[in-house]
MDTraj code that builds the backbone (N, CA, C; nanometers):
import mdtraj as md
import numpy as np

residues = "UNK UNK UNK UNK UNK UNK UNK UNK UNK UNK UNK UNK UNK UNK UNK UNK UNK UNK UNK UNK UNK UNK UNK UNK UNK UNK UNK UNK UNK UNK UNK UNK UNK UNK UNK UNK UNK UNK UNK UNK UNK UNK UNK UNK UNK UNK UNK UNK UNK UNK UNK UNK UNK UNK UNK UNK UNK UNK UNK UNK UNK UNK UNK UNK UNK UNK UNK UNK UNK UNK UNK UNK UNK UNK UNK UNK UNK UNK UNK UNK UNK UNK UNK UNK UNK UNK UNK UNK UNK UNK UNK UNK UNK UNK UNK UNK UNK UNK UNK UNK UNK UNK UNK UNK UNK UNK UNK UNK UNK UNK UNK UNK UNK UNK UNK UNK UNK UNK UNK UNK UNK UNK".split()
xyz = np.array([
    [0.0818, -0.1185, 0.0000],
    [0.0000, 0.0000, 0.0000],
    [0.0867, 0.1256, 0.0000],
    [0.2053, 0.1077, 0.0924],
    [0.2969, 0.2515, 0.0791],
    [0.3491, 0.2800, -0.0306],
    [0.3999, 0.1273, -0.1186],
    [0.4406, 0.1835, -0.2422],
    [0.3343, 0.2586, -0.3398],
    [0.2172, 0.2087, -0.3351],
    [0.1641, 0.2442, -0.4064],
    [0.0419, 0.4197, -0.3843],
    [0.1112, 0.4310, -0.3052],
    [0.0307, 0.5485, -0.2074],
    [0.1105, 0.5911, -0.1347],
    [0.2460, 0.6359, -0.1529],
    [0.3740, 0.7021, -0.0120],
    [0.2652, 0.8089, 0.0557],
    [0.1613, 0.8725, 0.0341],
    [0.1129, 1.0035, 0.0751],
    [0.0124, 0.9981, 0.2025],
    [-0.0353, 0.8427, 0.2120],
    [-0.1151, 0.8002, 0.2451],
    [-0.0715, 0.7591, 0.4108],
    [-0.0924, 0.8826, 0.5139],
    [-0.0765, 0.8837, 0.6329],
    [-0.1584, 0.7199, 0.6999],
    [-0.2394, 0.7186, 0.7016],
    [-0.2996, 0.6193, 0.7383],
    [-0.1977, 0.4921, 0.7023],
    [-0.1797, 0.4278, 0.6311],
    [-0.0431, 0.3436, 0.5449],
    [0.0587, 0.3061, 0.6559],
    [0.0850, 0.4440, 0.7205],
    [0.2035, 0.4489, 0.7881],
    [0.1790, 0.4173, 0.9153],
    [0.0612, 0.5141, 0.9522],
    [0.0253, 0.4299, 1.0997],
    [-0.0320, 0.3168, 1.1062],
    [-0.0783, 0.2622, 0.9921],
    [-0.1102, 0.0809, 1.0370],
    [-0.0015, 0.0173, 1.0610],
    [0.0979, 0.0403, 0.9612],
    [0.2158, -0.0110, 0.9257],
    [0.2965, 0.0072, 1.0846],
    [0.2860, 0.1315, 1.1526],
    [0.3453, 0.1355, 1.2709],
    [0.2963, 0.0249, 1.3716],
    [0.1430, 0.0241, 1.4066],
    [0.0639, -0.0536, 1.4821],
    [0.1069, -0.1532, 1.4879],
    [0.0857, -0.2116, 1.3548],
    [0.1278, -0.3278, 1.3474],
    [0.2524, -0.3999, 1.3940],
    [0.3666, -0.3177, 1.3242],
    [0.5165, -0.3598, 1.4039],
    [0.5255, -0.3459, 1.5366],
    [0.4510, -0.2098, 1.5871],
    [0.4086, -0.2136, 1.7620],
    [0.3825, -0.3451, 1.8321],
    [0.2752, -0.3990, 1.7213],
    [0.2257, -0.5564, 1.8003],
    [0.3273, -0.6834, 1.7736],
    [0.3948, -0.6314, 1.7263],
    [0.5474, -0.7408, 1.6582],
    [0.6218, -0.7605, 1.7785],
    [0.6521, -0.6113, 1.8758],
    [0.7541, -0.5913, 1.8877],
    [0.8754, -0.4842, 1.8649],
    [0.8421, -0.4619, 1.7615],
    [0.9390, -0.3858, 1.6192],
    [0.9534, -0.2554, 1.6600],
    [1.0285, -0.1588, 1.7655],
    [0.9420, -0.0943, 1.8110],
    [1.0394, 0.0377, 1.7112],
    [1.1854, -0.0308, 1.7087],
    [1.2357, 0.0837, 1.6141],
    [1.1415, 0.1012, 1.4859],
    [1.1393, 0.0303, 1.4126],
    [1.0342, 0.0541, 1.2949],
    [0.8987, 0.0786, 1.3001],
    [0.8715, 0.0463, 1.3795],
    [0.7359, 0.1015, 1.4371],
    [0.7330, 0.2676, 1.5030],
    [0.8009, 0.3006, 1.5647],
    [0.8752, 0.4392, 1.5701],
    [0.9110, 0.5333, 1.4281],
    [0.9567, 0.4492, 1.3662],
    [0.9975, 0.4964, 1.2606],
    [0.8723, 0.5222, 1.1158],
    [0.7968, 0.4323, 1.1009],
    [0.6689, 0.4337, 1.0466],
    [0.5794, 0.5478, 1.0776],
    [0.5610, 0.5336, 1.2428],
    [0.4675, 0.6745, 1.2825],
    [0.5090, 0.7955, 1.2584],
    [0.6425, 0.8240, 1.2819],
    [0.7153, 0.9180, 1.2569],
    [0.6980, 0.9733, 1.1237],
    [0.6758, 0.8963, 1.0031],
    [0.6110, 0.9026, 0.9078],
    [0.4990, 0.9461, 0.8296],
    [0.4420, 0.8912, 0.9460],
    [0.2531, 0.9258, 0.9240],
    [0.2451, 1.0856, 0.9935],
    [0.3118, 1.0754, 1.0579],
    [0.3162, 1.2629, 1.1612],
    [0.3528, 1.3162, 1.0481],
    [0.4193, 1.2689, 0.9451],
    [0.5230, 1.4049, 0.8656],
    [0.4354, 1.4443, 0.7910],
    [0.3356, 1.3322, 0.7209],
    [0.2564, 1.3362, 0.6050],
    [0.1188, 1.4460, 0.7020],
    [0.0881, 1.4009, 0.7858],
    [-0.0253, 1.4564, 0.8844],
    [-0.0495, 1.4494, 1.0080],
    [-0.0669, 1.5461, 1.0503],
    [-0.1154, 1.5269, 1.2627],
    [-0.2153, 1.4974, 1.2926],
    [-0.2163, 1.3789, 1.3220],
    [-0.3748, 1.3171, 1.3180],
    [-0.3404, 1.2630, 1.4868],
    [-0.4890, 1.3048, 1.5414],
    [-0.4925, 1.2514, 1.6759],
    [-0.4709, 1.0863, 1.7093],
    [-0.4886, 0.9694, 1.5733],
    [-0.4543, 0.8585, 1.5817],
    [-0.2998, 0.8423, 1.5593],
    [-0.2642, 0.9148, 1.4573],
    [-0.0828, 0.9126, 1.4435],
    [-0.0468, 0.9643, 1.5917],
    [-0.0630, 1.0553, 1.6532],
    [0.0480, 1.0974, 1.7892],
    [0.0055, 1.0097, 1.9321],
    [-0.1437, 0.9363, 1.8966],
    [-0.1648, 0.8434, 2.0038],
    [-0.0776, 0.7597, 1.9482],
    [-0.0788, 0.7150, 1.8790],
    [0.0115, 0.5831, 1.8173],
    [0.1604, 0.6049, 1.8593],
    [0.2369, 0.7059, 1.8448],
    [0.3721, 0.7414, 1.8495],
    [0.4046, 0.7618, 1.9863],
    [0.2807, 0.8182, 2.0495],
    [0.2819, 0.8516, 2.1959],
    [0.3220, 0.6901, 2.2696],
    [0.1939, 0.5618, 2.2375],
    [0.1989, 0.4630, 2.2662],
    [0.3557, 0.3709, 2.1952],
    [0.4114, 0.3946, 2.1531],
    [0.5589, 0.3525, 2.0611],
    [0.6344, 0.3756, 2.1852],
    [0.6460, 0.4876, 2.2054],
    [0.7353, 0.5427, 2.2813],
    [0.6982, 0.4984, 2.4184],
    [0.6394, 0.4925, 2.5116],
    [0.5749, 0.4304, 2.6215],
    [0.6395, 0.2769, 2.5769],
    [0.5639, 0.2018, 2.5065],
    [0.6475, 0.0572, 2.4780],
    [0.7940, 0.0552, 2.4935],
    [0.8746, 0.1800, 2.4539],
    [1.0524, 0.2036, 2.4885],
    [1.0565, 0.2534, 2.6271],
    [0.9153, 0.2694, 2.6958],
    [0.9805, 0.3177, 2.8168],
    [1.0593, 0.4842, 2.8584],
    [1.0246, 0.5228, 2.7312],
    [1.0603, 0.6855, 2.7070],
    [0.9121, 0.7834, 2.7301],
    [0.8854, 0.7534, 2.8697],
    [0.7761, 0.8180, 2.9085],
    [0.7686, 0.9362, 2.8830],
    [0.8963, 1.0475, 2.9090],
    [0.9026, 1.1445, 2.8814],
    [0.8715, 1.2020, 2.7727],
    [0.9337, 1.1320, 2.6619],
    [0.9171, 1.1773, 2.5266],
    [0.7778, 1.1514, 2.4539],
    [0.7073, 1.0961, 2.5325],
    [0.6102, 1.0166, 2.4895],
    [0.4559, 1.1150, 2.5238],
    [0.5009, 1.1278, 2.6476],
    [0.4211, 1.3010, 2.6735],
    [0.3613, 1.4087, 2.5657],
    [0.4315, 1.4659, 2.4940],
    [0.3859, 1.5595, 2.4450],
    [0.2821, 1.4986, 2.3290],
    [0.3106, 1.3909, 2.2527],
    [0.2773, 1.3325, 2.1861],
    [0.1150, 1.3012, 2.2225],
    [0.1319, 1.2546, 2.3265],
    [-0.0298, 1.2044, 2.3907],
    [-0.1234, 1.3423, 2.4445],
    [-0.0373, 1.4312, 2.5188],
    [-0.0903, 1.5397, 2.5418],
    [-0.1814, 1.6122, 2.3786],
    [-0.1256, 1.6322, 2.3140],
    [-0.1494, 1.6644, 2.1615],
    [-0.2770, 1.5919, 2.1279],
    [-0.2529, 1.4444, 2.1331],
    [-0.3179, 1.4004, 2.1068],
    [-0.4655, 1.4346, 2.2108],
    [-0.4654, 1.4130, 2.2894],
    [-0.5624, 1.4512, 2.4126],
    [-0.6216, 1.5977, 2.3591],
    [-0.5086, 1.7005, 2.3014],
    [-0.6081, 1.8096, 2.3234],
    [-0.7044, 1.7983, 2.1778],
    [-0.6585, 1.7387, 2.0847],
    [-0.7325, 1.7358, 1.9441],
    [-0.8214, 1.6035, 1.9859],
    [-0.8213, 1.5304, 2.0952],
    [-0.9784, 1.4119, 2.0864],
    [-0.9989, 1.4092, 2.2307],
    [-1.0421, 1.5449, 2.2658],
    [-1.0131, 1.4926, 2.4537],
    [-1.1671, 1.3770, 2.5038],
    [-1.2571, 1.3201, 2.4072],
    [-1.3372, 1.2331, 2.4638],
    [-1.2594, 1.0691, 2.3985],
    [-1.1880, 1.0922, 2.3780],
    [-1.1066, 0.9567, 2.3090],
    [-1.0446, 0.8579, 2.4548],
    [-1.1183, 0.7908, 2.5020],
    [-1.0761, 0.7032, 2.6643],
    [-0.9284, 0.6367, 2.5950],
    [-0.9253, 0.5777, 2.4517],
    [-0.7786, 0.5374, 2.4475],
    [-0.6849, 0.6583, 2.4701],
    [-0.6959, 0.7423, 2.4361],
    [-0.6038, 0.8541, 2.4603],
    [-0.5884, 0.8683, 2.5456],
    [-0.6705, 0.8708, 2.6649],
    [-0.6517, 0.9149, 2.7640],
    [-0.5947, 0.8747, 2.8761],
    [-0.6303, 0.7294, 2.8326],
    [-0.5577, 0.6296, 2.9385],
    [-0.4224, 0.6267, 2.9037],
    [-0.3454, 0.6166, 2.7554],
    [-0.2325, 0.6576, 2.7356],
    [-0.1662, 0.7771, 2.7766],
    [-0.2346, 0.8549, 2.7778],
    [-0.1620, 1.0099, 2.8514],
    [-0.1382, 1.0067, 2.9803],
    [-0.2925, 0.8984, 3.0713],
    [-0.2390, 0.8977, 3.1873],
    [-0.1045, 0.8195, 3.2866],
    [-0.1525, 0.6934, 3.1459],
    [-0.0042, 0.6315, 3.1624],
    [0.1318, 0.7268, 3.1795],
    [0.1731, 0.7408, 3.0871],
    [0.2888, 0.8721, 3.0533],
    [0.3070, 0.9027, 3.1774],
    [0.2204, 1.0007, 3.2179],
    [0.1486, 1.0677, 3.3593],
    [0.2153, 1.0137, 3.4952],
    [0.1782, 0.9163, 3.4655],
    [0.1785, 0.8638, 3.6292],
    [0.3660, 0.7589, 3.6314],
    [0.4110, 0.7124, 3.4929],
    [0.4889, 0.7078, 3.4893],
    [0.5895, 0.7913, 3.4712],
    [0.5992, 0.9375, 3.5195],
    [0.6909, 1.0372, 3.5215],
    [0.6563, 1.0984, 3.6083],
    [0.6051, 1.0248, 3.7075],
    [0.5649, 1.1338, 3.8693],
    [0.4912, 1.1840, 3.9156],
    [0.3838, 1.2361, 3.7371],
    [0.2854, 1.3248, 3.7789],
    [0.1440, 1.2796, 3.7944],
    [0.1146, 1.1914, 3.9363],
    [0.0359, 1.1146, 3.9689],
    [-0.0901, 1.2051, 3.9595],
    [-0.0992, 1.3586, 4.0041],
    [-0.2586, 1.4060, 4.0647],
    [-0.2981, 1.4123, 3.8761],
    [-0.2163, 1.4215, 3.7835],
    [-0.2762, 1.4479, 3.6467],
    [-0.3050, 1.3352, 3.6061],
    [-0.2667, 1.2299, 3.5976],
    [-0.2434, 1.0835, 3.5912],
    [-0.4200, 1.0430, 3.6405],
    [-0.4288, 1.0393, 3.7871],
    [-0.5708, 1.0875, 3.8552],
    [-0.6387, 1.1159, 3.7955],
    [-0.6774, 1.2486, 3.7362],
    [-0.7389, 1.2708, 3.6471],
    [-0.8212, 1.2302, 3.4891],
    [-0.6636, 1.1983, 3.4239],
    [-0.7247, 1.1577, 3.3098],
    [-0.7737, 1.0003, 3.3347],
    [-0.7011, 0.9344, 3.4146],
    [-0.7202, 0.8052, 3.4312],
    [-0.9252, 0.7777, 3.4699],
    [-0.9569, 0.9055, 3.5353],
    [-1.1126, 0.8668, 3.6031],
    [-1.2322, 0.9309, 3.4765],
    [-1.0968, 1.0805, 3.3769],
    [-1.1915, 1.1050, 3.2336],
    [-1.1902, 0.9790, 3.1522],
    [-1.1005, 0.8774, 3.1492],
    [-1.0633, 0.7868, 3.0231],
    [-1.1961, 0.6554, 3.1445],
    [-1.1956, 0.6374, 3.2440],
    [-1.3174, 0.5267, 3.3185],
    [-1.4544, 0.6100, 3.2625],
    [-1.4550, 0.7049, 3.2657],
    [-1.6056, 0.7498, 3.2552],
    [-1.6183, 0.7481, 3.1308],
    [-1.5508, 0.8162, 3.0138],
    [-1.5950, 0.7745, 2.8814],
    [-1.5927, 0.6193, 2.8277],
    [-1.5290, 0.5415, 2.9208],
    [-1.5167, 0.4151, 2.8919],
    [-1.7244, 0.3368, 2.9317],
    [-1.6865, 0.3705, 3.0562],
    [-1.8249, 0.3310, 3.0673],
    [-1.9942, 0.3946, 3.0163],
    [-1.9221, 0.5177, 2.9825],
    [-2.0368, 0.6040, 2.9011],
    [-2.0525, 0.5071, 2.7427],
    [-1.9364, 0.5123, 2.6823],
    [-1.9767, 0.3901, 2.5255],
    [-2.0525, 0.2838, 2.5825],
    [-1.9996, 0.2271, 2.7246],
    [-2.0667, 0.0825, 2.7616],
    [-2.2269, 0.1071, 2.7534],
    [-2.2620, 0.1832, 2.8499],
    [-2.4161, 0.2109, 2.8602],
    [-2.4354, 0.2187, 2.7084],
    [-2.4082, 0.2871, 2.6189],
    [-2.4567, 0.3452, 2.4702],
    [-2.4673, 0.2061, 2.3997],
    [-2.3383, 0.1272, 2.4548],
    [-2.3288, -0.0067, 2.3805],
    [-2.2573, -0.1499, 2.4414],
    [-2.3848, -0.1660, 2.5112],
    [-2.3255, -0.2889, 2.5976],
    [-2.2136, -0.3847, 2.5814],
    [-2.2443, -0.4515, 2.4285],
    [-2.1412, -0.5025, 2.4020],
    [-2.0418, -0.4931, 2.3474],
    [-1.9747, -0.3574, 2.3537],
    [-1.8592, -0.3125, 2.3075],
    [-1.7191, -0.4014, 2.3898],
    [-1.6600, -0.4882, 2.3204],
    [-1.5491, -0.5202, 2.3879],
    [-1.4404, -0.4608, 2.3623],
    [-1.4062, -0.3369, 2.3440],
    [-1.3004, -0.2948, 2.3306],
    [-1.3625, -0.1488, 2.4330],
    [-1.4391, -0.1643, 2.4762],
    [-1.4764, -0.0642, 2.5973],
    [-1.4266, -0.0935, 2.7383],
    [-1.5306, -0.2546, 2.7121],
    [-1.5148, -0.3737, 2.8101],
    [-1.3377, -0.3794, 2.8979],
    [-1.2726, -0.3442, 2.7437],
    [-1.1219, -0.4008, 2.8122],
    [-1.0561, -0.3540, 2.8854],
    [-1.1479, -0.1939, 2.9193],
    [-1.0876, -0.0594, 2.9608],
    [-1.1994, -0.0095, 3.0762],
])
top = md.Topology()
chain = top.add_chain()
for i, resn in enumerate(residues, 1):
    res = top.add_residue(resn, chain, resSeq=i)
    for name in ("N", "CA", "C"):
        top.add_atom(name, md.element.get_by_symbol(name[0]), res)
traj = md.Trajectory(xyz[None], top)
C-alpha cells in the first residue's frame, strides 16, 4: 500500500501498529514518525505517543499524547495513554485525572453499547 500510495498517512500508521504488536518498536517508531510528517492526526500521535511508552521513554512520549488529548479529549484510548505517561513520570494528581476522564468515557460507550469489547477491556 505505501508503495503504491507514499502520501497516504494512514499506510504508515497501520504499518506502525502493526510492528508495535510485533515488537518492532524501532520501525514502528519509525513508520509513525512518518505518518506525523505526512499529517497530525490525533490517531498518528496516540500511536507514536503509545511507541514510545512501549521504549519506556515516558518522557518523550508526553507531548505526543498530550497533543493528542487536546485534538480528541473524549477519546478514553487517549486518555488512558496520557495517563499512563502521567503517572509514569511522577505526575500522579494528572495521571488521577485523566485516568477517572478515560473510566467514565469508557463506561459512558458501555451504557450506549453494551457489548462493546473494546470498551469492556478498559
Amino acid at each position: 500500500m505505501i508503495e503504491l500510495a507514499p502520501g497516504m498517512y494512514n499506510a504508515y500508521a497501520n504499518l506502525g501498529a502493526s510492528l508495535e504488536n510485533l515488537g518492532r518498536m524501532n520501525e514502528a517508531e519509525k513508520a509513525q514518525r512518518n505518518a506525523l510528517k505526512i499529517k497530525e492526526t490525533p490517531r498518528a500521535l496516540n500511536n507514536m505517543g503509545s511507541v514510545l511508552l512501549m521504549e519506556r521513554r515516558f518522557a518523550d512520549a508526553l507531548p505526543y499524547l498530550q497533543r493528542a488529548a487536546t485534538l480528541t479529549p473524549n477519546e478514553y484510548v487517549v486518555l488512558l495513554n496520557l495517563a499512563d505517561a502521567e503517572r509514569l513520570i511522577g505526575h500522579a494528581k494528572e495521571a488521577r485525572v485523566n485516568y477517572r476522564k478515560a473510566m467514565d468515557l469508557s463506561l459512558s460507550e458501555l451504557t450506549q453499547s453494551p457489548g462493546s469489547g473494546f470498551a469492556r477491556a478498559f
